[in-house]
PASEBA-1860 file (N, C-alpha, C; in nm, 3 decimals):
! residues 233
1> XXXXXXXX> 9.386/-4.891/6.918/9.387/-5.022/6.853/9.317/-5.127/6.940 ~ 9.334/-5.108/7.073/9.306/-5.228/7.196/9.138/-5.188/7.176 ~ 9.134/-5.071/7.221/8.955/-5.038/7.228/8.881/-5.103/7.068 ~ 8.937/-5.040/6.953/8.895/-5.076/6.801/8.888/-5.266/6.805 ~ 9.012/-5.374/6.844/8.976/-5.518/6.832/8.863/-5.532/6.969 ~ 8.864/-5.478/7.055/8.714/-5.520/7.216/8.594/-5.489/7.093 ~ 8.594/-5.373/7.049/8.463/-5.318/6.965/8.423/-5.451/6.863 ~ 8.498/-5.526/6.834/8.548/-5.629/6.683/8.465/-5.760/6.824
9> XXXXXXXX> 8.561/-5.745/6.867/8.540/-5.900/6.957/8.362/-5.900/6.968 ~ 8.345/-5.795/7.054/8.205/-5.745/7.129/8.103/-5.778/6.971 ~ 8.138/-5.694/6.886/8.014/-5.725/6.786/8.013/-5.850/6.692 ~ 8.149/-5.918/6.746/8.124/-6.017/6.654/8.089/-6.172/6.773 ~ 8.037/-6.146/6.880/8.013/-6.258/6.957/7.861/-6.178/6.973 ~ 7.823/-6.090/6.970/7.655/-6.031/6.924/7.629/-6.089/6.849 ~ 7.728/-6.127/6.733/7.683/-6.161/6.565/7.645/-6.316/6.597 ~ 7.703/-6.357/6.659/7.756/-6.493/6.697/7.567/-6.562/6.751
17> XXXXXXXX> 7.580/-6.441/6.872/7.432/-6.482/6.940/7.313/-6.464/6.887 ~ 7.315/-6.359/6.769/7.195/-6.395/6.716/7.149/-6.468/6.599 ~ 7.287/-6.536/6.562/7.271/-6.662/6.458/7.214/-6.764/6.517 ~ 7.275/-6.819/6.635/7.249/-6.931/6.710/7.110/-6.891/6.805 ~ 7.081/-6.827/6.824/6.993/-6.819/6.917/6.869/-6.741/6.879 ~ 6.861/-6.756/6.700/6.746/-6.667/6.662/6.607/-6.690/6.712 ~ 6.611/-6.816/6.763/6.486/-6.876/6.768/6.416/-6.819/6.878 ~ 6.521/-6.826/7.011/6.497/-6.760/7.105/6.447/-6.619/7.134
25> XXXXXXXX> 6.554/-6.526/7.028/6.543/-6.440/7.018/6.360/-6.390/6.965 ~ 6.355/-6.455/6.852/6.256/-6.397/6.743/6.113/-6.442/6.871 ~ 6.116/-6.589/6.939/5.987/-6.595/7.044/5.982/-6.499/7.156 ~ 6.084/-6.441/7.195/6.059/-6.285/7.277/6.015/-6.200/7.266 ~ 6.061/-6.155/7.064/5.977/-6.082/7.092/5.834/-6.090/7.003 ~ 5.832/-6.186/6.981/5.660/-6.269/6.947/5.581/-6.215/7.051 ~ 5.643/-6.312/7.171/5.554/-6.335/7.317/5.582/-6.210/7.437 ~ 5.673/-6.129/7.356/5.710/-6.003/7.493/5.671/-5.894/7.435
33> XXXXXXXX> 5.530/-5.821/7.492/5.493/-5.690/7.460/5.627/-5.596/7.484 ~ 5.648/-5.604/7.582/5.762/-5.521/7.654/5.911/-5.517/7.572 ~ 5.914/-5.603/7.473/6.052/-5.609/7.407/6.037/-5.530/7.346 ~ 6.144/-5.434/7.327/6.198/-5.308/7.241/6.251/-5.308/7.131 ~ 6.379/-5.418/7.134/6.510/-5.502/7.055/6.556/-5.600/7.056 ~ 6.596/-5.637/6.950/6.676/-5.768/6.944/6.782/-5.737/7.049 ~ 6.883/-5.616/7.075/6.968/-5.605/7.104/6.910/-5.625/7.271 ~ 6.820/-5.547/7.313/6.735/-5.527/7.459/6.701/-5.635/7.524
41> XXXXXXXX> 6.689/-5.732/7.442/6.675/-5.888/7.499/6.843/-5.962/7.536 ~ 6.913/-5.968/7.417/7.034/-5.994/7.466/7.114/-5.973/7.587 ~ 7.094/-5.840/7.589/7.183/-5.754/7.689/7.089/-5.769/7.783 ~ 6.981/-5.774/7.807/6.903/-5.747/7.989/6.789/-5.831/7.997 ~ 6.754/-5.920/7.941/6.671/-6.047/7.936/6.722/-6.163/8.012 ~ 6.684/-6.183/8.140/6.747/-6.295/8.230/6.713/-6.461/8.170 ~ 6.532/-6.419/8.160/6.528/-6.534/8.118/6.617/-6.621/7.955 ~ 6.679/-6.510/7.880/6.740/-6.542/7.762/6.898/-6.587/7.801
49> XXXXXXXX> 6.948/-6.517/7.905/7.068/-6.539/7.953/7.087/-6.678/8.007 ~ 6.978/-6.726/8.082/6.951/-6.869/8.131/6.937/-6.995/8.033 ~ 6.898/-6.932/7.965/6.904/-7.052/7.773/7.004/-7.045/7.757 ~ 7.098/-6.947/7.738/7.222/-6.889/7.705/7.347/-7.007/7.761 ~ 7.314/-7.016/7.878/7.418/-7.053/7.959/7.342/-7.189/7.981 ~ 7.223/-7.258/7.986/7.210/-7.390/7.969/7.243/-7.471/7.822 ~ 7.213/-7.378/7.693/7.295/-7.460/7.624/7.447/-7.445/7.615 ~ 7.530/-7.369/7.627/7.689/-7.425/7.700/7.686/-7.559/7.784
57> XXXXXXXX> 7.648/-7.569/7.897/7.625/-7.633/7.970/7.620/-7.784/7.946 ~ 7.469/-7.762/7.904/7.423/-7.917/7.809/7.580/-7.965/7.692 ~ 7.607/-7.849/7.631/7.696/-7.899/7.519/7.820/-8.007/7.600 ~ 7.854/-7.897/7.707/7.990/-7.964/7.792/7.971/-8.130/7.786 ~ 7.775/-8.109/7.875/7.753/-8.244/7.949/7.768/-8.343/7.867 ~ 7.706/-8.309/7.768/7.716/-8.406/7.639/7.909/-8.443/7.555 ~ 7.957/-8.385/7.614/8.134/-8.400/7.581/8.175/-8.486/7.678 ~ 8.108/-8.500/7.791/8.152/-8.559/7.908/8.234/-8.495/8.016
65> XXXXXXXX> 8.223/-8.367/7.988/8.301/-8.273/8.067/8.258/-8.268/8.218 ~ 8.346/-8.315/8.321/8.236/-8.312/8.469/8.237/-8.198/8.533 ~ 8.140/-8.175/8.623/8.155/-8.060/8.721/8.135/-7.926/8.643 ~ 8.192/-7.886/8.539/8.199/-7.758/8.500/8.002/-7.750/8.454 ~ 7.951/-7.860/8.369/7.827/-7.785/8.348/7.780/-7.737/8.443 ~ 7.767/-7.829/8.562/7.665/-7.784/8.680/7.698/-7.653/8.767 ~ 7.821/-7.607/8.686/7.902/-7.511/8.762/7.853/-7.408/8.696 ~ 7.798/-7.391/8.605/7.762/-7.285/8.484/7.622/-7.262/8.516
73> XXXXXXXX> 7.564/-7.367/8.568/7.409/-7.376/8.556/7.365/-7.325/8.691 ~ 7.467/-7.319/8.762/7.453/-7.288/8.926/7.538/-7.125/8.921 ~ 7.559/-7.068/8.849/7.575/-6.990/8.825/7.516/-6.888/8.784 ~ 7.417/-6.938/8.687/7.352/-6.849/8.580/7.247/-6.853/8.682 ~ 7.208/-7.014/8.788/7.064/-6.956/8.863/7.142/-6.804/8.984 ~ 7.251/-6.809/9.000/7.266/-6.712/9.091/7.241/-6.595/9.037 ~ 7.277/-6.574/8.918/7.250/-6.414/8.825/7.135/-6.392/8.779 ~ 7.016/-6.529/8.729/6.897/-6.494/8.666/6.802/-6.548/8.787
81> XXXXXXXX> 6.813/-6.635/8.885/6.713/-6.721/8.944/6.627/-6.792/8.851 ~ 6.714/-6.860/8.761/6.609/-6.907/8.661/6.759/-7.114/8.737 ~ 6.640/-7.230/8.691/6.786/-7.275/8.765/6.741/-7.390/8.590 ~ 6.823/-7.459/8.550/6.785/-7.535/8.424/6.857/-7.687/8.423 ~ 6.886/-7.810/8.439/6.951/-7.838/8.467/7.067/-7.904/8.300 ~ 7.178/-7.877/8.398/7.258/-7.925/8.242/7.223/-8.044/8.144 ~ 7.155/-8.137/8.209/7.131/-8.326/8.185/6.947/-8.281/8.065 ~ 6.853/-8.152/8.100/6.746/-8.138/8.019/6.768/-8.118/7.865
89> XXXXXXXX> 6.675/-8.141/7.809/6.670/-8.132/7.675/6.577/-8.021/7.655 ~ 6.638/-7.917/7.589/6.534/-7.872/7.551/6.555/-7.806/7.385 ~ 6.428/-7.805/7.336/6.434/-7.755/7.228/6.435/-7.633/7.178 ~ 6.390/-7.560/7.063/6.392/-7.436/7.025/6.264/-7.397/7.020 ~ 6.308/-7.254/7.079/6.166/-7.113/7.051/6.100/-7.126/7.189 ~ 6.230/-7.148/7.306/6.167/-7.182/7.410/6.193/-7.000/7.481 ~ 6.086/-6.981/7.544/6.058/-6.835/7.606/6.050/-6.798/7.759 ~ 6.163/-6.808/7.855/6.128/-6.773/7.964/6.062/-6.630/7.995
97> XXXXXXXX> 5.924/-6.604/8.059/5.898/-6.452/8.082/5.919/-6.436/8.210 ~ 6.012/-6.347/8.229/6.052/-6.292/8.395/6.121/-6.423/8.460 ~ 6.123/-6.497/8.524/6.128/-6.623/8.580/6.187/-6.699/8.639 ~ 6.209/-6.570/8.758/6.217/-6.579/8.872/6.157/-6.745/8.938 ~ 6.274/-6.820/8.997/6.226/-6.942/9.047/6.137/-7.038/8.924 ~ 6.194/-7.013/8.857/6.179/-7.177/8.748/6.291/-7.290/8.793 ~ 6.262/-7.385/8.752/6.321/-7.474/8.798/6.279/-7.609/8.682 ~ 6.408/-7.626/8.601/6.340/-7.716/8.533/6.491/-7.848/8.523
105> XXXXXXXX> 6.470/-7.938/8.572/6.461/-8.094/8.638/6.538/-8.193/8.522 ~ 6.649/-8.225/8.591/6.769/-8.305/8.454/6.685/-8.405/8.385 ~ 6.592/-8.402/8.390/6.550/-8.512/8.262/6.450/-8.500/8.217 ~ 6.426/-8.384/8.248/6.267/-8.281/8.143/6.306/-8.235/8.018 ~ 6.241/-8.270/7.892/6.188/-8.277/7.803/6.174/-8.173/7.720 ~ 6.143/-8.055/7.668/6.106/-7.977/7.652/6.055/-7.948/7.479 ~ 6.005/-7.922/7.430/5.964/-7.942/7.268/5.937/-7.761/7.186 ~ 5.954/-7.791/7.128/5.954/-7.609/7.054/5.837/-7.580/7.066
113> XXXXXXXX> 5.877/-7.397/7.111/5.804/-7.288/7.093/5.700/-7.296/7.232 ~ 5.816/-7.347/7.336/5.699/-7.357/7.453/5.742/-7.207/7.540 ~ 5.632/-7.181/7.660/5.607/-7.059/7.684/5.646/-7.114/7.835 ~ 5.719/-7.061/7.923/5.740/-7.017/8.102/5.708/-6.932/8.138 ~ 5.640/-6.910/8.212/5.663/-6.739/8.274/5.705/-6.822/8.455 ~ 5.697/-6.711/8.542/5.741/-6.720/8.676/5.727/-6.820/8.756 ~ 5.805/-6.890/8.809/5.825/-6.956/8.956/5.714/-7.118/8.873 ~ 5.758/-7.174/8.765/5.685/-7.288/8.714/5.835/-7.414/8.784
121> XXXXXXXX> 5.750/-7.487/8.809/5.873/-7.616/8.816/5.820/-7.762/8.756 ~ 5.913/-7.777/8.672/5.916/-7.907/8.631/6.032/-8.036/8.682 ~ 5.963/-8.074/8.799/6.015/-8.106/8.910/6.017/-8.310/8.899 ~ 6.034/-8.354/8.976/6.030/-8.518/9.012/5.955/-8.521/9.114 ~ 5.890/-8.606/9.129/5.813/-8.663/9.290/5.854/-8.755/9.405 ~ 6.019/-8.764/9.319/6.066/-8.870/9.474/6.207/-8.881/9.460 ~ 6.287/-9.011/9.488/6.386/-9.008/9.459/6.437/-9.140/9.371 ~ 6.361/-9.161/9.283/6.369/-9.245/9.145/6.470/-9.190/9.082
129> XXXXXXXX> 6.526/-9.326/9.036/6.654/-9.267/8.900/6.584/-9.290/8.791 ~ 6.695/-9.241/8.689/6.605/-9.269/8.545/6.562/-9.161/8.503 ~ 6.422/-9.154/8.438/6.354/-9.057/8.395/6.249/-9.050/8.471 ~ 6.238/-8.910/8.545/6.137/-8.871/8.658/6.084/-8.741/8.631 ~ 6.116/-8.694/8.534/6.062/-8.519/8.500/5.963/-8.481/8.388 ~ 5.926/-8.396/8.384/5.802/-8.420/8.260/5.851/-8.394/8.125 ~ 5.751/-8.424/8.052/5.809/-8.438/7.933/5.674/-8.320/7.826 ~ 5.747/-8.187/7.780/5.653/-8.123/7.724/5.640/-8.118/7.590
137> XXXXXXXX> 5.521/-8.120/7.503/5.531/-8.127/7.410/5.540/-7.964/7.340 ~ 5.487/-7.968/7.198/5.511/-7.775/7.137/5.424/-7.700/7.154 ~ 5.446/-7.596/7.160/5.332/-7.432/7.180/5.270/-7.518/7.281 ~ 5.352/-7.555/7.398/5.269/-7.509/7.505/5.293/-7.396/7.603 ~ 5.197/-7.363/7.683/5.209/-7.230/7.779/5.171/-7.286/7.919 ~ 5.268/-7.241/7.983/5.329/-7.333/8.143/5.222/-7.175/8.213 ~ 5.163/-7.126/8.298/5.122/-7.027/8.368/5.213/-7.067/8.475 ~ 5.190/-6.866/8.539/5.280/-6.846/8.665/5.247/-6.961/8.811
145> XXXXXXXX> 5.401/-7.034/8.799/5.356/-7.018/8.965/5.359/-7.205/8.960 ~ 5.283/-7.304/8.849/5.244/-7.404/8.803/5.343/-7.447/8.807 ~ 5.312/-7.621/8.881/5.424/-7.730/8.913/5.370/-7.873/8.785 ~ 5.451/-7.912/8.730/5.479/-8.012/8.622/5.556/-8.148/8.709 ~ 5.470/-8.234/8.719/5.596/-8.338/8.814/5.585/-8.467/8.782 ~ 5.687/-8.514/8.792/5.697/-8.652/8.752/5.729/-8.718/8.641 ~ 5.715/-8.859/8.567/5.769/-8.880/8.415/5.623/-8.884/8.346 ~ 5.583/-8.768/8.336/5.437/-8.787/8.300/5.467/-8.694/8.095
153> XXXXXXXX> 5.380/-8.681/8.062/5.389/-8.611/7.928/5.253/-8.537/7.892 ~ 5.292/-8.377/7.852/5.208/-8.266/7.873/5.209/-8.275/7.670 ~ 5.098/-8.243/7.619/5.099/-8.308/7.477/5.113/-8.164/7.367 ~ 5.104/-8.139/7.278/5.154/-8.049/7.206/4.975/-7.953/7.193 ~ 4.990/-7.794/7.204/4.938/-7.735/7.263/4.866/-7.736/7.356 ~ 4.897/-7.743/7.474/4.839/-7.744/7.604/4.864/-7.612/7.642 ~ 4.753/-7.537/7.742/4.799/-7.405/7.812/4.747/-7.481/8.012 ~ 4.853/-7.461/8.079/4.881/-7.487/8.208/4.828/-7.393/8.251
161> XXXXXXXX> 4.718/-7.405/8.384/4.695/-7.247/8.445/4.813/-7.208/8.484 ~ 4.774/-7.083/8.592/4.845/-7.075/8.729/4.864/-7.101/8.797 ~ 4.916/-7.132/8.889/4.915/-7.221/9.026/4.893/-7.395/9.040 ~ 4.792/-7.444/8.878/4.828/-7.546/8.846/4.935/-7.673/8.895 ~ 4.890/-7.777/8.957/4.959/-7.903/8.995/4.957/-7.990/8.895 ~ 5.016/-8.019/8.786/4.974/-8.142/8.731/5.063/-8.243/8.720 ~ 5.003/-8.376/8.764/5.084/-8.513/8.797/5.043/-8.607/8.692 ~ 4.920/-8.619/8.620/4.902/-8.683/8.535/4.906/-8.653/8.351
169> XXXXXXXX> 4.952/-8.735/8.283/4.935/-8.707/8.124/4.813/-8.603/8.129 ~ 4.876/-8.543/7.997/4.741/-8.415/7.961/4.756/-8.455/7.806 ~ 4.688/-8.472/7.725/4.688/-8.550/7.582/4.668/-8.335/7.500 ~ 4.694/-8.402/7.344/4.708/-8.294/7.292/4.563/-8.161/7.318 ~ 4.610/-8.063/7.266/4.495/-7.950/7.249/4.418/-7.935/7.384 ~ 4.464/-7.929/7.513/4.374/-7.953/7.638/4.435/-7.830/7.672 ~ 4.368/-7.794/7.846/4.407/-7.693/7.912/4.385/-7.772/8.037 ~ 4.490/-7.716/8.175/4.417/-7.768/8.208/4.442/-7.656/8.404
177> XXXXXXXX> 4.365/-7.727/8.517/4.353/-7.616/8.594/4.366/-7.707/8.699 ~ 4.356/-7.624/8.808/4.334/-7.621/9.006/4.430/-7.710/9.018 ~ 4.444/-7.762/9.150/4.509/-7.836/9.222/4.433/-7.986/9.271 ~ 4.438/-8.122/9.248/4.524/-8.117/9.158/4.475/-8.044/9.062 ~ 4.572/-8.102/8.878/4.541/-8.024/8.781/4.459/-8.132/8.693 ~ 4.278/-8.070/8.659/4.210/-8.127/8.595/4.176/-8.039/8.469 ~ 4.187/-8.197/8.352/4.179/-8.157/8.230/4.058/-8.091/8.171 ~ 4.039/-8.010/8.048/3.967/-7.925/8.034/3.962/-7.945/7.847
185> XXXXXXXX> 3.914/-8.044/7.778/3.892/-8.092/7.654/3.894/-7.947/7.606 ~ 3.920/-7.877/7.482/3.888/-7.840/7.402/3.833/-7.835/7.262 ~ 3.692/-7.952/7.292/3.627/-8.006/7.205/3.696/-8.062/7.103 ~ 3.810/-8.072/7.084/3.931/-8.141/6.974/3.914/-8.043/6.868 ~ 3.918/-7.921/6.896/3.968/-7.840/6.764/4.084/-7.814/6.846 ~ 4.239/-7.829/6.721/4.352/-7.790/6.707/4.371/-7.648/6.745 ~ 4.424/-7.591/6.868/4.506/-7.483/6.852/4.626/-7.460/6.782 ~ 4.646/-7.342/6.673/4.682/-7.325/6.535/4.787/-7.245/6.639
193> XXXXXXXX> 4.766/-7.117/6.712/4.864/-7.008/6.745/4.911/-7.036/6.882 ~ 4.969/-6.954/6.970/5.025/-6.980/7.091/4.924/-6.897/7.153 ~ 4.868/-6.867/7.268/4.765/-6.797/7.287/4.859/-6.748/7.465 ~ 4.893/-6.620/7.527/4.956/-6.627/7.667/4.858/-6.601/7.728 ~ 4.727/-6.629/7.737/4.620/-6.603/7.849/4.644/-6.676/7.906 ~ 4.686/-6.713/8.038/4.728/-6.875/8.116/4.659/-6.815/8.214 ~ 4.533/-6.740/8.251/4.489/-6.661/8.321/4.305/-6.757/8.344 ~ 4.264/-6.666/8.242/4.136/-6.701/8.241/4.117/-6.786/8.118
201> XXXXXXXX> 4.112/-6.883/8.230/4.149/-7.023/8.171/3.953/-7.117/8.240 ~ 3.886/-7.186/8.150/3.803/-7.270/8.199/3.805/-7.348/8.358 ~ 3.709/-7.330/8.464/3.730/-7.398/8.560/3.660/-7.521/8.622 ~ 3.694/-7.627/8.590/3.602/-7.712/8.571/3.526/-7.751/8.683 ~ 3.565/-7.742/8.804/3.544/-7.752/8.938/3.375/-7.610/8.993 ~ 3.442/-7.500/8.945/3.350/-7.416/8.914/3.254/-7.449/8.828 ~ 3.249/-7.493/8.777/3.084/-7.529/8.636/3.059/-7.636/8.712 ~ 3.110/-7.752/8.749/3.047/-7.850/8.803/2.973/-7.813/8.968
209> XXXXXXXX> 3.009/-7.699/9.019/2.941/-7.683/9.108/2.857/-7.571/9.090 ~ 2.824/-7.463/8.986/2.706/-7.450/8.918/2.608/-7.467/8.836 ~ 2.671/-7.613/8.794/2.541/-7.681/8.763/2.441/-7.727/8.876 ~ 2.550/-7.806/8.991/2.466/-7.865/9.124/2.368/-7.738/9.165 ~ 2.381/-7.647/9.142/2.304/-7.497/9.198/2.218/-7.503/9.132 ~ 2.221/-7.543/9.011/2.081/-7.508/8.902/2.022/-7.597/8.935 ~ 2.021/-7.708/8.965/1.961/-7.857/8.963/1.951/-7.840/9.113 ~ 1.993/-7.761/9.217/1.914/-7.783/9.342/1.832/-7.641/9.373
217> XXXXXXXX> 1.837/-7.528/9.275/1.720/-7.449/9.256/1.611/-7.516/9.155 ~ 1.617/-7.583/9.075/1.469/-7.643/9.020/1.418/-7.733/9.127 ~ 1.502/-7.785/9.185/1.431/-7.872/9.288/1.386/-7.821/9.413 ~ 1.427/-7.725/9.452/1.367/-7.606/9.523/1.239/-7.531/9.504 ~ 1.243/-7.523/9.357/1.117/-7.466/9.300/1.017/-7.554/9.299 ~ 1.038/-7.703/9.282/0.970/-7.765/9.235/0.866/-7.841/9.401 ~ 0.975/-7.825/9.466/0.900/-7.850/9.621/0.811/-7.682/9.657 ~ 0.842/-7.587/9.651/0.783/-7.449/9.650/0.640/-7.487/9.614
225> XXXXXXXX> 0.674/-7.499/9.487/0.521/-7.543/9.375/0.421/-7.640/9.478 ~ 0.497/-7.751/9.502/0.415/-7.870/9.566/0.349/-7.839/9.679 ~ 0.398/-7.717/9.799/0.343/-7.670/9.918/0.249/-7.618/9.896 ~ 0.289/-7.513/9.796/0.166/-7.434/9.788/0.038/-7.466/9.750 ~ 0.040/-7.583/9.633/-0.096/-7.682/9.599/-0.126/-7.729/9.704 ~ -0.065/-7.777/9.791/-0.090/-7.832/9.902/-0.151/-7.755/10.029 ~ -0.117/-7.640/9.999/-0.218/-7.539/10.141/-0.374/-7.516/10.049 ~ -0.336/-7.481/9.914/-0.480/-7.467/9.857/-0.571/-7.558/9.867
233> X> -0.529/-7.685/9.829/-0.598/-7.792/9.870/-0.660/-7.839/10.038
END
């Protein structure tokens, strides 16, 4: 009878998690080659466990409950290394991949159907009260590794490289790269889908210093040219 109501309890707080948390669920396995199951994400998905336990958290904070959110949230970073803080907002269809050392900052923002993967922080730059954390808009994609800082606002589809610093506004449909992090127009056509290449991504730093190459080989050529008239003569 004891084992038959655990079996009852167990599938009906499964039932529980994938009502509430379809959203989560269903962007895993959108954005996770590697997902098998609905059930495979639940049970061994860190980064899902870390949503899991930040919205508890948030709910408390928002009751006014003290101490216990941050107690939950400091918890879940000990089991996932994912750390979230109870005071963030975040919205739905949000996707941690792997993510290890995320770190996302009590008064960051967050907007649906955005993408994390590893060691991203959406961090503050000092010790300002108030609102100091970034603010993201939807379908965006954070790349590994990429720091978000300050009360700045990242606009609805943006893809973040890797390693990426960015301190200033990034306006909608951009990408953007290096350290710092410079923007990368995408001629203003709308990205429609979520795209996870956060890889090979445009480098703007790179084109601007092969153009200087082209323009100091014509001018190379163009002195070449001038010598040589010049010995014929």
């Amino acid at each position: 009878m004891s084992v038959l109501l655990i079996t009852l309890g167990v599938g009906l707080v499964v039932a529980s998690i994938f009502i509430i948390f379809r959203s989560e669920i269903d962007a895993t396995v959108e954005r996770d080659p590697a997902a098998r199951s609905r059930l495979e994400i639940i049970f061994l998905y860190s980064g899902f466990h870390a949503i899991v336990a930040y919205r508890v958290a948030n709910l408390l904070r928002r009751l006014k409950i003290p101490v216990i959110p941050r107690l939950i949230s400091q918890i879940s970073r000990l089991f996932t290394g994912i750390e979230i803080h109870p005071g963030a907002m975040v919205k739905r269809g949000l996707f941690i991949d792997h993510g290890m050392g995320v770190v996302i900052g009590e008064t960051s923002v967050i907007g649906n159907n955005v993408t994390i993967f590893q060691g991203v922080t959406l961090g503050g730059t000092g010790k300002e009260r108030g609102k100091r954390h970034p603010t993201i808009g939807d379908n965006v994609v954070i790349g590994a590794g990429a720091k978000v800082l300050g009360n700045i606002n990242i606009g609805n589809n943006v893809q973040i490289g890797s390693n990426a610093v960015v301190i200033k506004d990034v306006p909608n449909n951009s990408t953007v790269v290096g350290v710092p992090g410079r923007i990368v127009k995408r001629e203003g056509v709308k990205v429609t889908a979520i795209t996870l290449d956060h890889t090979n991504l445009p480098d703007p730093l790179a084109q601007s210093i092969n153009k200087l190459q082209d323009e100091i080989n014509v001018i190379e050529n163009v002195i070449k040219d001038w010598k040589q008239r010049k010995r014929m003569n």
